[in-house]
PDB file as gemmi writes it, atoms N, CA and C in Angstrom:
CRYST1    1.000    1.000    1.000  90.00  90.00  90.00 P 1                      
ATOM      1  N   UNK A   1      41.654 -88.862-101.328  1.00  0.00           N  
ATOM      2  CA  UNK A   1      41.518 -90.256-100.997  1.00  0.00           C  
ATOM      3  C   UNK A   1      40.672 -90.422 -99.742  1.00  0.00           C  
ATOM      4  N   UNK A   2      40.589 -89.436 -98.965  1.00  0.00           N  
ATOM      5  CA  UNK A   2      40.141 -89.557 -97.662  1.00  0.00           C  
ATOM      6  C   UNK A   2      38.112 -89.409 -97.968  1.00  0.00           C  
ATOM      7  N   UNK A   3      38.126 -88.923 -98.695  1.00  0.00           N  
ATOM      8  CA  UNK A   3      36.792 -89.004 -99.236  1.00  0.00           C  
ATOM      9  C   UNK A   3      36.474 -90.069 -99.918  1.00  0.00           C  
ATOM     10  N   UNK A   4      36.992 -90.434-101.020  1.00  0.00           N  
ATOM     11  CA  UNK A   4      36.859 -91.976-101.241  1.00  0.00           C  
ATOM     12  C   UNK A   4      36.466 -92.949-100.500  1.00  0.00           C  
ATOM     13  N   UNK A   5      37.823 -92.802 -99.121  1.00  0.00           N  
ATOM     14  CA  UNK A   5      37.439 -93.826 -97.893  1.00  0.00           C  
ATOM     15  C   UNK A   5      36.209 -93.894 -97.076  1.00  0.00           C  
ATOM     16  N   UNK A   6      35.770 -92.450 -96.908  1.00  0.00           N  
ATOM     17  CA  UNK A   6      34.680 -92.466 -95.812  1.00  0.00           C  
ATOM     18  C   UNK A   6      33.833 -91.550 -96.017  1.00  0.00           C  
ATOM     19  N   UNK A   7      33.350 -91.142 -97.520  1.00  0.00           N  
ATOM     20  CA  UNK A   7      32.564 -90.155 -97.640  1.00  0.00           C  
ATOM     21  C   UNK A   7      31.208 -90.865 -98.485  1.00  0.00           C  
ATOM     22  N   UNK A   8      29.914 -91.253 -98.055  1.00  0.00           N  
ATOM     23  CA  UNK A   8      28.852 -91.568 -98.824  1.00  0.00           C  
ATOM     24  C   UNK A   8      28.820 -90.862-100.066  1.00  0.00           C  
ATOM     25  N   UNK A   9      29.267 -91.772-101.326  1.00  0.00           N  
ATOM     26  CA  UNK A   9      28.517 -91.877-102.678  1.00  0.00           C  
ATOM     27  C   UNK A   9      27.269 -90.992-103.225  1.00  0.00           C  
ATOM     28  N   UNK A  10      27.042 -90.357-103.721  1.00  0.00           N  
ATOM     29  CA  UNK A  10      25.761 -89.757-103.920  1.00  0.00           C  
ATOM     30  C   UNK A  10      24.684 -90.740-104.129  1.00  0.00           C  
ATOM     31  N   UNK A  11      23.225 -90.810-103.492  1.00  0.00           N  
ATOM     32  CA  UNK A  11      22.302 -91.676-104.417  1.00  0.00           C  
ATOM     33  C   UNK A  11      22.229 -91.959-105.923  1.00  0.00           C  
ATOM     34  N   UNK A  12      21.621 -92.519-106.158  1.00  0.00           N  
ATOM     35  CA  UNK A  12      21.214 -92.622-107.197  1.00  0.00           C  
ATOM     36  C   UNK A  12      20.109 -91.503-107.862  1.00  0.00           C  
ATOM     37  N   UNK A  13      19.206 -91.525-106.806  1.00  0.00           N  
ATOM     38  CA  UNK A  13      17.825 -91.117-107.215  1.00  0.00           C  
ATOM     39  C   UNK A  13      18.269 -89.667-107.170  1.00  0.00           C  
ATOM     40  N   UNK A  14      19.294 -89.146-106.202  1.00  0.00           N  
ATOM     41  CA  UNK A  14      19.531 -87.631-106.106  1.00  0.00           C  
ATOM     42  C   UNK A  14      20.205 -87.211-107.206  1.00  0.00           C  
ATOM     43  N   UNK A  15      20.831 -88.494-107.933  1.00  0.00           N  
ATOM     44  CA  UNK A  15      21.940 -87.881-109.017  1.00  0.00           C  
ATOM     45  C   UNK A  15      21.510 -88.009-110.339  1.00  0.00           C  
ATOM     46  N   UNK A  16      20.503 -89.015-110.327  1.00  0.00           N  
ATOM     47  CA  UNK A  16      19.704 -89.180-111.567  1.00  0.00           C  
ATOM     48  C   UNK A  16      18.264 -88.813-111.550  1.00  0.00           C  
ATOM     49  N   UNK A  17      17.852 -87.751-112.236  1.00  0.00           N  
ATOM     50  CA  UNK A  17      16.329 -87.395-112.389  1.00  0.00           C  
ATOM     51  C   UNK A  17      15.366 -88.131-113.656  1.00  0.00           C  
ATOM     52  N   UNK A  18      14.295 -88.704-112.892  1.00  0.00           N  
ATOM     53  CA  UNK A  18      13.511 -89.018-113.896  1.00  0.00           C  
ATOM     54  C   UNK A  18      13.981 -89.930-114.727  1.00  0.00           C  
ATOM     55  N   UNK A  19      14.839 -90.895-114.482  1.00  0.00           N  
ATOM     56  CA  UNK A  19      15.263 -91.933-115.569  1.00  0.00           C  
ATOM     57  C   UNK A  19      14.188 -93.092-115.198  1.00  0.00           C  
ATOM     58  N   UNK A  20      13.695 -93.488-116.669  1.00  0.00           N  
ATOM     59  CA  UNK A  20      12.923 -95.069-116.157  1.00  0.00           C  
ATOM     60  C   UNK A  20      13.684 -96.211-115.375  1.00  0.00           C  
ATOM     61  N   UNK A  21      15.152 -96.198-115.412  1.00  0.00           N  
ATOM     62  CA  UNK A  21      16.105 -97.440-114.774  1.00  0.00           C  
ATOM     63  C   UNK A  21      16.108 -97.259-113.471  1.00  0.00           C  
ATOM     64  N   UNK A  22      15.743 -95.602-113.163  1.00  0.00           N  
ATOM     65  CA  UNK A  22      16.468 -95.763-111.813  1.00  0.00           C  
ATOM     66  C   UNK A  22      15.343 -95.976-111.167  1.00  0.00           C  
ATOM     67  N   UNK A  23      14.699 -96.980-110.606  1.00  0.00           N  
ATOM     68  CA  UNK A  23      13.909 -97.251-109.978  1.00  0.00           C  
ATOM     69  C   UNK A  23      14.153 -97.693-108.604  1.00  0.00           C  
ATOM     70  N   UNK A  24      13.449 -97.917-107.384  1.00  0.00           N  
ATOM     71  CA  UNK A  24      13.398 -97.604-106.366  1.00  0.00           C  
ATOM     72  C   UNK A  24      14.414 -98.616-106.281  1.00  0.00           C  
ATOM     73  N   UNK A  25      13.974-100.071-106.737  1.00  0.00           N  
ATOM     74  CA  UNK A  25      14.856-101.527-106.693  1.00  0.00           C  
ATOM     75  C   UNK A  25      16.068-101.082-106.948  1.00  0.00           C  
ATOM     76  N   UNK A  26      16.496-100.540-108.194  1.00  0.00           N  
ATOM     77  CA  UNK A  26      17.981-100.129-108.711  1.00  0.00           C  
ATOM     78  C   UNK A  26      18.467 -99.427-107.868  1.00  0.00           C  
ATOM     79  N   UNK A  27      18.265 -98.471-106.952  1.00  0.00           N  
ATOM     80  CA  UNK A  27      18.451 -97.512-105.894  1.00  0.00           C  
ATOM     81  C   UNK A  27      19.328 -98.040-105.227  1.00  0.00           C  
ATOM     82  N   UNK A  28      18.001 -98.941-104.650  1.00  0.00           N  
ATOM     83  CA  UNK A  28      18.899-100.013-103.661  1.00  0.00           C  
ATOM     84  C   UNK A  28      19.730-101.117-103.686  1.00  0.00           C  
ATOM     85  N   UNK A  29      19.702-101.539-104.855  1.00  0.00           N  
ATOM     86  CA  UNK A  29      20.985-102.759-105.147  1.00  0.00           C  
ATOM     87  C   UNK A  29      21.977-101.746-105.359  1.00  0.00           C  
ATOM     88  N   UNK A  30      21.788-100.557-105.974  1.00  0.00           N  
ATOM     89  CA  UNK A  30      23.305 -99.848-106.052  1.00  0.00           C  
ATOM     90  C   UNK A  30      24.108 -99.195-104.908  1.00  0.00           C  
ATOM     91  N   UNK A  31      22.582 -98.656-103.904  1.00  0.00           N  
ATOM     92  CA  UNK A  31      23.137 -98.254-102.860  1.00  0.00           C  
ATOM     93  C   UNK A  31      23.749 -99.400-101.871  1.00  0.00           C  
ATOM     94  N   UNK A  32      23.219-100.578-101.748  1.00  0.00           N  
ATOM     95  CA  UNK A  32      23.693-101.453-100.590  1.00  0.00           C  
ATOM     96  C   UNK A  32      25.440-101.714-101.403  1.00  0.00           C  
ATOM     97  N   UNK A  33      25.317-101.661-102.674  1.00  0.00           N  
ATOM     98  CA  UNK A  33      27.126-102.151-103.429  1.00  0.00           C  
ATOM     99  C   UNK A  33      28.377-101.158-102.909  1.00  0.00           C  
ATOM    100  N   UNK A  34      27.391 -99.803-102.779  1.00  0.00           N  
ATOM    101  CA  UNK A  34      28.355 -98.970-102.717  1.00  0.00           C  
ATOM    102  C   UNK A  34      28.347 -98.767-100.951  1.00  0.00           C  
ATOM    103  N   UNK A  35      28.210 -99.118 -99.874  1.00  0.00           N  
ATOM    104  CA  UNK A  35      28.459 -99.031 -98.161  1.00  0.00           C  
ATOM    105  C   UNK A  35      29.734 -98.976 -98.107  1.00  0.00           C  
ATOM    106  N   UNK A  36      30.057 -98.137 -97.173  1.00  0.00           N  
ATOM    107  CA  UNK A  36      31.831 -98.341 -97.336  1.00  0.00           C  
ATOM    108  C   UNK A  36      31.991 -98.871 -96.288  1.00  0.00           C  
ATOM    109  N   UNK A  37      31.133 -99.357 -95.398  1.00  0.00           N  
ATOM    110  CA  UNK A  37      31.081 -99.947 -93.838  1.00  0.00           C  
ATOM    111  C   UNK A  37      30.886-102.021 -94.384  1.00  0.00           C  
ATOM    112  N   UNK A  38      31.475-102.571 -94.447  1.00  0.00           N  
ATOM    113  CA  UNK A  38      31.352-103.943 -95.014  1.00  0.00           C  
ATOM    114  C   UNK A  38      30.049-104.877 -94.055  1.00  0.00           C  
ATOM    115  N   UNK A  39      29.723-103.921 -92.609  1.00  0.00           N  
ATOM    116  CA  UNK A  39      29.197-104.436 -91.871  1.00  0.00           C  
ATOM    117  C   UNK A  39      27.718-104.393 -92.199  1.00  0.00           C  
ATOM    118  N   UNK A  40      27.566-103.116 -92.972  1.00  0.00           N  
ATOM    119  CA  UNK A  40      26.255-102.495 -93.598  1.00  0.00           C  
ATOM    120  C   UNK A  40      25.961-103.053 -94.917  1.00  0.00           C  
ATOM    121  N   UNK A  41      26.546-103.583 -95.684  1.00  0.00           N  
ATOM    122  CA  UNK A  41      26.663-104.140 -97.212  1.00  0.00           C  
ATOM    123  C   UNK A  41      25.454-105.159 -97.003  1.00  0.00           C  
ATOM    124  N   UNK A  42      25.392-105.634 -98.497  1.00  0.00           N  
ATOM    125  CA  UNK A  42      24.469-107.325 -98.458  1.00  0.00           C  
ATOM    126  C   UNK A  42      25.236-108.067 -97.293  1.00  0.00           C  
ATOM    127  N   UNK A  43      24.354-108.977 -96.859  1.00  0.00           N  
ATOM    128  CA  UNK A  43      24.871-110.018 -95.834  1.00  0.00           C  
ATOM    129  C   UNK A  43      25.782-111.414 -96.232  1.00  0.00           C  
ATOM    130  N   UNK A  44      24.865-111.490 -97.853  1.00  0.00           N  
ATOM    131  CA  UNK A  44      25.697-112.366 -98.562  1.00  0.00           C  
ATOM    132  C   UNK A  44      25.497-112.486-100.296  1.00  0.00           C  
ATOM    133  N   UNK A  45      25.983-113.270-100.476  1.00  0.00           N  
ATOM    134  CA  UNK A  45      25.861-112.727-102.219  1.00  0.00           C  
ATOM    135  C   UNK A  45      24.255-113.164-102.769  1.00  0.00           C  
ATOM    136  N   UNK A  46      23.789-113.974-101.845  1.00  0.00           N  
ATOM    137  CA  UNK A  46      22.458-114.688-102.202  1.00  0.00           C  
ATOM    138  C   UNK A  46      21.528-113.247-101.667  1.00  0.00           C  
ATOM    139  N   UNK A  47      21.819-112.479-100.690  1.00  0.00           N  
ATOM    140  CA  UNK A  47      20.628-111.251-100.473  1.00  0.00           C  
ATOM    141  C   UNK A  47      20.749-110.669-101.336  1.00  0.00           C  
ATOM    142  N   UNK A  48      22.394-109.901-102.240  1.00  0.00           N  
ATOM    143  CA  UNK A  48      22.349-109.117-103.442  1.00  0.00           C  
ATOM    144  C   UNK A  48      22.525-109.999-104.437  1.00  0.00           C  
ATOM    145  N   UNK A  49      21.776-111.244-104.773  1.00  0.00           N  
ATOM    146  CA  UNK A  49      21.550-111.554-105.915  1.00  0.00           C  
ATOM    147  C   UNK A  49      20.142-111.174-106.201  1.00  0.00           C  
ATOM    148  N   UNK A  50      19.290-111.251-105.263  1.00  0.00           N  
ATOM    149  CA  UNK A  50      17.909-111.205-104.785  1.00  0.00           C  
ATOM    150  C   UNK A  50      17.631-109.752-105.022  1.00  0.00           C  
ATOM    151  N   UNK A  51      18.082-108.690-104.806  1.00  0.00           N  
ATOM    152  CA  UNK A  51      18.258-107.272-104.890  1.00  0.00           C  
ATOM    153  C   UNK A  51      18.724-107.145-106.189  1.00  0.00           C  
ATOM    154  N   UNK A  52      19.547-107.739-106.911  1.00  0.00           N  
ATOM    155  CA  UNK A  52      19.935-107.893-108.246  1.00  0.00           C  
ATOM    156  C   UNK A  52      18.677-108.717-109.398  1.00  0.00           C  
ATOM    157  N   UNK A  53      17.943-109.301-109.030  1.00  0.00           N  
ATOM    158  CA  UNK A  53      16.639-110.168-109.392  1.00  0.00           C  
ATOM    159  C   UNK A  53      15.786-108.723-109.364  1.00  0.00           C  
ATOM    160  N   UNK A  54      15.633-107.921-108.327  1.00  0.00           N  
ATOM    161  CA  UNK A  54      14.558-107.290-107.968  1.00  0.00           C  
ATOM    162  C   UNK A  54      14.768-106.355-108.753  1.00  0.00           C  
ATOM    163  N   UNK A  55      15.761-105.401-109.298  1.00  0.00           N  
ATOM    164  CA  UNK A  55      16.367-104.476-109.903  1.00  0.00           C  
ATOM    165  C   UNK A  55      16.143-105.136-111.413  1.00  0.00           C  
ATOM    166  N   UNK A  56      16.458-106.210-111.843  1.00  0.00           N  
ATOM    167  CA  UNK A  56      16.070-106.143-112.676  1.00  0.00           C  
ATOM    168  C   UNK A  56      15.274-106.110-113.187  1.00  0.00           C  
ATOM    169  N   UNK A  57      13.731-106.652-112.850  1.00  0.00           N  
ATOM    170  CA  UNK A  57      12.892-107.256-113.220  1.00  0.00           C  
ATOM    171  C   UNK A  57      11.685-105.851-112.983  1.00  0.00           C  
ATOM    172  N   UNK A  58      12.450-104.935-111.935  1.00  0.00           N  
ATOM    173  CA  UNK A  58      11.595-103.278-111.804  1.00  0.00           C  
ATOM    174  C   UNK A  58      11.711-102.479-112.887  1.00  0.00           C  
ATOM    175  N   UNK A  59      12.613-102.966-113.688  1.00  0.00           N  
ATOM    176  CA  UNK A  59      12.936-102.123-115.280  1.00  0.00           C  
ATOM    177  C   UNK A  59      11.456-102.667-116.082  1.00  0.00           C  
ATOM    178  N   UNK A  60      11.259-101.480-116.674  1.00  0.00           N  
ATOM    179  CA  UNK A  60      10.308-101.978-118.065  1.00  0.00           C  
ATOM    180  C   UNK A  60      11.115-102.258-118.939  1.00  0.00           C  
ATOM    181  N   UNK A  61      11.209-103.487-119.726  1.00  0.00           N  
ATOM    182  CA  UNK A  61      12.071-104.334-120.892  1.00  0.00           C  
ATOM    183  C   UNK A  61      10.976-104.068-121.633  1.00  0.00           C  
ATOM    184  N   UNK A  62      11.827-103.196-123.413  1.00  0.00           N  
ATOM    185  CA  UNK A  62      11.053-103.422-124.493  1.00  0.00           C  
ATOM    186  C   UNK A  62      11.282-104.680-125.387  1.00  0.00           C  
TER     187      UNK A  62                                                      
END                                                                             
């Protein structure tokens, strides 16, 4: 549990190779979700909606 609490998440980009999703945008909307510091997170839901906009729209859609 003590890792849970205060141990950084793996990236994304370190844990996933070469996927088209994981793009730089997705990186970072996943990394700012996962901060375990609340002080470090989005500032408000309108910055990670915006990061959530950006993530999506960095995907190639067939």
């Amino acid at each position: 549990m003590a890792l849970h609490a205060k141990a950084r998440p793996p990236k994304i980009d370190e844990t996933v190779k070469h996927a088209a999703w994981a793009t730089p945008e997705v990186c970072i909307l996943v990394d700012g979700a996962l901060i375990k510091d609340p002080a470090h997170r989005f500032p408000s839901a309108e910055v990670m909606m915006q990061a959530l906009d950006d993530a999506f729209y960095s995907i190639d859609h067939l």
